[in-house]
C-alpha positions as CSV (number, residue, x, y, z in Angstrom):
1,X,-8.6,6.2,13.1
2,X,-5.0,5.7,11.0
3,X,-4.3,9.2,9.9
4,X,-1.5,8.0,7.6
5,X,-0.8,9.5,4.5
6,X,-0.7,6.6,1.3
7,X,1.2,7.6,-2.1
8,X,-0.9,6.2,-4.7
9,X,0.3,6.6,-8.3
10,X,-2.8,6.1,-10.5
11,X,-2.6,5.3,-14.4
12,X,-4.4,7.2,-16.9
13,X,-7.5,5.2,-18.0
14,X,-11.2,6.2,-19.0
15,X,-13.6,6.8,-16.7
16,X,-15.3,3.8,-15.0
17,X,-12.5,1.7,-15.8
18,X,-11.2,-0.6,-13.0
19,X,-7.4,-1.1,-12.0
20,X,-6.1,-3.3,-10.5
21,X,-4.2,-2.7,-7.4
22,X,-0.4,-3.4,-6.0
23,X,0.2,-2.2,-2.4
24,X,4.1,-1.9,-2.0
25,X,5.4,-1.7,1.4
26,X,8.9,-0.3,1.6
27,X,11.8,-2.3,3.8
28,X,12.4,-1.8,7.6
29,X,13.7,1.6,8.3
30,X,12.6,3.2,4.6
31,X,10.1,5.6,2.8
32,X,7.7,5.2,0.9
33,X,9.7,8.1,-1.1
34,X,12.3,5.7,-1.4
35,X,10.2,2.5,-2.4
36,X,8.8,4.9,-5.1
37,X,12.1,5.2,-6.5
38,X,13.7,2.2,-6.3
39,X,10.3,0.4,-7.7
40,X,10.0,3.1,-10.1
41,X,6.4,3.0,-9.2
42,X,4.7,5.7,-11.3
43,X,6.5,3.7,-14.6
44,X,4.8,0.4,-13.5
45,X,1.5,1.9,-12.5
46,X,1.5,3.4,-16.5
47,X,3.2,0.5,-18.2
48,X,0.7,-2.3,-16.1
49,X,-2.1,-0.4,-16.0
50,X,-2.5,-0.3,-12.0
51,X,-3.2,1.7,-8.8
52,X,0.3,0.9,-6.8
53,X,-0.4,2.6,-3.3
54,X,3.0,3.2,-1.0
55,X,2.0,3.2,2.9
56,X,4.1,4.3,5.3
57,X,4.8,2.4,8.3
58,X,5.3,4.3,11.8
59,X,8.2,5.5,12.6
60,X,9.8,3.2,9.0
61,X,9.0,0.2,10.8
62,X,6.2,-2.6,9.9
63,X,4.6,-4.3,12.8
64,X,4.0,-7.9,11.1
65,X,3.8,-9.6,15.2
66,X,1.0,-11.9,15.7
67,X,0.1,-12.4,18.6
68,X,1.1,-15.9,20.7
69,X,-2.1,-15.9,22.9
70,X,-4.5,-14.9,19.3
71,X,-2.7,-15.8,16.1
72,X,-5.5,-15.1,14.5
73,X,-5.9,-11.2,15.2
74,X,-3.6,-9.3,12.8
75,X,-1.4,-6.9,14.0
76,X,-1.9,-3.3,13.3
77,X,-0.1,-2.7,10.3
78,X,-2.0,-5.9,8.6
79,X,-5.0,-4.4,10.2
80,X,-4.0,-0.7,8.5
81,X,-3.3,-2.6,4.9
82,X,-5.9,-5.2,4.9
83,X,-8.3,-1.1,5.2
84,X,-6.2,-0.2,2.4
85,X,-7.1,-2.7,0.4
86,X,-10.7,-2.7,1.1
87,X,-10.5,1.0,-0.2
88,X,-8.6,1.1,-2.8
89,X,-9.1,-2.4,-4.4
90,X,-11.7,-1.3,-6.4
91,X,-11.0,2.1,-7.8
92,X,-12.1,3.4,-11.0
């Protein structure tokens, strides 16, 4: 199991509301610190009313490969976000 840790900046909203939600990955060889701050990502999760979740990618670099022989099994990283997405996509 992917034992990364995700930044998720959640807006204030009643309970049992749903949010939307806006998974930012940060560039090649960055942070998710640094995609926080650049995106300003806590403003946009209270101004838009959504979740906006930062992964990290291992060791700052996103694996995006798919594979010659299977193009149709996603690489790890896709793998990891499409989880992310399947957990987090429907907060309340």
């Amino acid at each position: 199991e992917d034992e990364r840790v995700v930044d998720l900046f959640v807006p204030a909203m009643p309970a049992g509301t749903m949010a939307p939600l806006l998974v930012l990955l940060h560039a090649s060889g960055e942070s998710p610190f640094v995609m926080a701050s650049e995106s300003h990502a806590g403003e946009l999760a209270a101004r838009a009313g959504v979740i906006v979740a930062l992964p990290p990618a291992p060791g700052r670099r996103w694996d995006a490969t798919v594979s010659s022989g299977d193009p149709t099994t996603p690489s790890g990283d896709a793998t990891y976000i499409l989880g992310l997405i399947d957990r987090f996509g429907l907060c309340q």
